[in-house]
N, C-alpha and C positions, 0 to 999 in steps of 0.2 A: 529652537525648534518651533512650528507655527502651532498659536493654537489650535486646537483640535474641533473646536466648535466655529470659528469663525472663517469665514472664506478670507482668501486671500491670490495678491497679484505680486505680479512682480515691480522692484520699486522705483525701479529706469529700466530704460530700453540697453538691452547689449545686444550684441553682432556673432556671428561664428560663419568660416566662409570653408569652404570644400569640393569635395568631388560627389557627387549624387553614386551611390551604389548601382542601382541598374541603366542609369541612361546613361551616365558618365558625363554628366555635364556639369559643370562648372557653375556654384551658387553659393548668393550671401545667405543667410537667414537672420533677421533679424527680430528678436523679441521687446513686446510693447505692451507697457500695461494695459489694463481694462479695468471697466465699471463692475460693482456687483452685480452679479446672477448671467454676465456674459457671455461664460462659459470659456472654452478656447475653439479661437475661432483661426484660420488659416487663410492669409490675403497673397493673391498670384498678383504681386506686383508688375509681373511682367505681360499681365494684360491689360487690354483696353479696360475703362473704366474700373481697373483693380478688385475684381472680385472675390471675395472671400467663401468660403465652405465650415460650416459649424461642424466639430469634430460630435458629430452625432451617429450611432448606428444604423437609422434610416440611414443617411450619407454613405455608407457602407457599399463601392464596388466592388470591389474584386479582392482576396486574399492568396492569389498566388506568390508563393515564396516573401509577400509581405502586404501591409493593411494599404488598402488603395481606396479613399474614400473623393465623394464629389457631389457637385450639383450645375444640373443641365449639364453641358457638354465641357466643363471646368474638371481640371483631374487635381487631385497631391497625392503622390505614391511612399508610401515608405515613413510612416508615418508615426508607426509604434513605438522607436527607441524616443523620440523627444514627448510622445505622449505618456510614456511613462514614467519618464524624468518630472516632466511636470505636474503628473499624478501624485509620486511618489515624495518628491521632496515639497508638496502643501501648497500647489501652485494650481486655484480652481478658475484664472479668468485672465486671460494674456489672447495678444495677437501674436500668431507666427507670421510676421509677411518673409514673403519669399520671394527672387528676381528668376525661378525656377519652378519645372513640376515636382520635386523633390527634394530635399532633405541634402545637406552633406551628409557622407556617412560616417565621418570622421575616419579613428581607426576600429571601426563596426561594432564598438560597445555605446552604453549612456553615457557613460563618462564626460564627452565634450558638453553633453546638454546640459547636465550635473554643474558643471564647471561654468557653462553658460547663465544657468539658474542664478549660482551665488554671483557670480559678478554682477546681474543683474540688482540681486538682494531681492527678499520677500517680505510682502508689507502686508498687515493685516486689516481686514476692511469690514466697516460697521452692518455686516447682515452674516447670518448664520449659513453655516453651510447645511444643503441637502444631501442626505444621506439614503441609503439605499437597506433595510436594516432585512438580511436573510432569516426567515419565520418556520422556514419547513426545507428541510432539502431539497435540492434541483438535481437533472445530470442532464447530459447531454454525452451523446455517442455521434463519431464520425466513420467513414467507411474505412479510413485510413488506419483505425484500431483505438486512436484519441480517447479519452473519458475523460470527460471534467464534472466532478460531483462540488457542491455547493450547499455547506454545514450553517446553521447556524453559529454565530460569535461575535462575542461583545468589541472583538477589534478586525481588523482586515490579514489575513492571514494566508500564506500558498503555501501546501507541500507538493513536490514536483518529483514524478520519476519520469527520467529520460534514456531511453536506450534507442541508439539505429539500428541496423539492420542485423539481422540474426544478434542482436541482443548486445552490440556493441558499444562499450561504454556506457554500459549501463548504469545513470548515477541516480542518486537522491538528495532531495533537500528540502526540508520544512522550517520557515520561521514567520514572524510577524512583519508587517511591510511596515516601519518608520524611516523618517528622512534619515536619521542614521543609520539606520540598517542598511538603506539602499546604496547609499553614496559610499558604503565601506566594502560593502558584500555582494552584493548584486551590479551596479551598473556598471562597474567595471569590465565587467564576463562579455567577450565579445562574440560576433555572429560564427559560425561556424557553417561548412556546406562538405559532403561526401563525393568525392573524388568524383565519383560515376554520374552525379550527377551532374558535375560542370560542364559537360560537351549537350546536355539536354537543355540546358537554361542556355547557354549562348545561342542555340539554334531557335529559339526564344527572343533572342535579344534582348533578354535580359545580364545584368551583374557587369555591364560596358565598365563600369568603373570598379567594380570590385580587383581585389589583388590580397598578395599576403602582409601587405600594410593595411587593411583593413577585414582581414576575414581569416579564419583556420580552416585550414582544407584540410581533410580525415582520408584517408589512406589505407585503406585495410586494419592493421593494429598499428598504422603510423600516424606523427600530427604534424603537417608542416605550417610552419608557421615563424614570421620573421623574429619573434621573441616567444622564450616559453611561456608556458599556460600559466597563465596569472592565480589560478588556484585548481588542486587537482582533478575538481569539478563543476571547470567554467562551462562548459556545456548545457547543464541543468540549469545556471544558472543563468544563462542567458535567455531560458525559454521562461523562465519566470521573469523576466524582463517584459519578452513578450505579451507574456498572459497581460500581466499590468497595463503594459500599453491601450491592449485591444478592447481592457473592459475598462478603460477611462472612456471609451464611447457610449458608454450607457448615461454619462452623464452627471452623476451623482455617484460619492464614495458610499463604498460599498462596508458594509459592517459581516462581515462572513467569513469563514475557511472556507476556502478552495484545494481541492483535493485532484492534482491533474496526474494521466498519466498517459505517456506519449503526446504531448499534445501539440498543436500546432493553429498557425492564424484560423485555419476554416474553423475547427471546434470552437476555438476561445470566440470568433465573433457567434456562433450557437448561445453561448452561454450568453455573451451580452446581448443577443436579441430575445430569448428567453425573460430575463433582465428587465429587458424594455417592457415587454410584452404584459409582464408581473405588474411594473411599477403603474400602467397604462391601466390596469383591473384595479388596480387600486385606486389611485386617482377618480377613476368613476364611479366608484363604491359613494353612495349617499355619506355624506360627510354633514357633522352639527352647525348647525345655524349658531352664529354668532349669537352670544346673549347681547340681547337690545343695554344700550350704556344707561345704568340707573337702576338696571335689575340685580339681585341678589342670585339668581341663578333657574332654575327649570327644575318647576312645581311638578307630584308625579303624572298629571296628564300628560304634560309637555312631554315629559321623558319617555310615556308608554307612546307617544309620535315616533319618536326619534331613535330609541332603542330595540330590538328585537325581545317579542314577550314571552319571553325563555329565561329559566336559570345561565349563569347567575345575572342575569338583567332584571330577575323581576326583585331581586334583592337591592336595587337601587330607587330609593324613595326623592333623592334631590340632587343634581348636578351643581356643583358650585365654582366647575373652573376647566378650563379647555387649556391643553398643550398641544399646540399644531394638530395633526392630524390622526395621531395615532394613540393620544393619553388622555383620561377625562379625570377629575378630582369626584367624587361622588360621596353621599354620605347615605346610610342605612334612618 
């Protein structure tokens, strides 16, 4: 399992080839390591001078029936299942290049990307990861009925209720997000879509490639689908897929429970723009001057600069040590 404090990539490049979910075209995708603090970035091989799009929120177009992120007039649609694969199993800094604007979909779970991950193998690399650490609860409301509330917690955590329409299949699921958790429990759980709605989305032109080899179509109280349900509440558990996916766009793993119900791509990119929005106040929040190298630490003038001249601040007489940005060693 990777360590938890250090980033990491992946430790050769592997391949997975397919059919795209809505365009229905035909694509390799192949994954490639990266430098620290890279992020994951997405290269369109199939243009001119190969351009790439940072898997960032800003990036964020369109979340209809899936995450469609870009820069200038450059698209990647469909983007969520391999970013959460790579989220989820400790994977902070890889190229996706693509000979496509999308994704295979495999058979519409993580699984392939899962499977793509370890064959690559994940390597651990000498700078710490950024973290995203939740201090006060958030929520976000969408019109569609969505909620995603966002708890303080010392690990990365989603409980999820999913029901469609008039309340159907109504499931739940709460646990902690580790690489094994995912690869056992989660990525598995493939896409699913409501009967009614597939003559809406084709006139859309979207799902050209979808089928029952890669999706569960829902049917009234029916499930068609080329093999049973892989667990009796793969539905829930595929939108917690989701969720993972779309807040690996904020950029930084995230230390919190996530409390969704009904939710879907618009809400979950709410939260991680939310997310961004937090971490960007922070960041510009006046942060400690390094102590100059030969010093013992910040005498209490220094500190009444730097500090706010409020309890309990005025109970610090001497700083004697800095931890990034958000811890100070201090003594009375």
């Amino acid at each position: 399992m990777p360590a938890p404090e250090f980033q990491h990539t992946v430790g050769k490049t592997a391949s997975f080839s397919g059919t795209a979910l809505h365009t229905g075209d035909k694509v390799t995708l192949k994954l490639h390591p990266a430098p620290i603090d890279h992020g994951i970035k997405f290269k369109r091989k199939d243009l001119q001078d190969e351009p790439t799009i940072d898997a960032k929120i800003e990036n964020l177009k369109t979340v209809e029936r899936a995450t469609t992120i870009g820069e200038g007039s450059v698209r990647v649609h469909t983007v969520e299942h391999i970013l959460a694969a790579l989220s989820a199993m400790g994977v902070d800094n890889a190229i996706v290049e693509m000979d496509a604007n999308e994704p295979p979909i495999g058979d519409g779970s993580a699984q392939p990307y899962v499977d793509l991950i370890k064959k690559a193998g994940v390597m651990a690399q000498e700078e710490r990861r950024k973290f995203f650490d939740v201090r006060e609860p958030m929520h976000v409301e969408a019109k569609t009925g969505a909620l995603l509330v966002l708890l303080p917690d010392d690990k990365f955590r989603i409980s999820c209720t999913q029901a469609g329409p008039n309340n159907r299949f109504a499931q739940f699921l709460s646990m902690e997000i580790t690489p094994t958790g995912f690869e056992c429990e989660i990525a598995p759980a493939r896409t699913f879509v409501y009967y009614e709605d597939v003559e809406p989305l084709m006139e859309k032109n979207l799902i050209k490639g979808g089928s029952l080899e890669n999706a569960i179509v829902v049917r009234g109280e029916a499930v068609l689908s080329k093999e049973p349900l892989r667990f009796p509440d793969e539905f829930v558990r595929h939108k917690i897929i989701d969720i993972i996916g779309d807040l690996a766009l904020v950029g930084r793993r995230i230390r919190g429970h996530v409390v969704a119900v009904k939710p879907g791509h618009a809400a979950n990119a709410e939260l991680a723009r939310a997310l961004a929005r937090e971490q960007t106040r922070r960041s510009a929040m006046s942060t400690p001057r390094a102590i100059p190298i030969g010093d013992s630490g910040l005498d209490t003038g220094e500190v009444m600069n730097i500090l706010p001249h409020r309890y309990p601040f005025l109970m610090v007489d001497r700083v004697i040590g800095f931890e990034g940005e958000n811890k100070i060693t201090a003594i009375k």
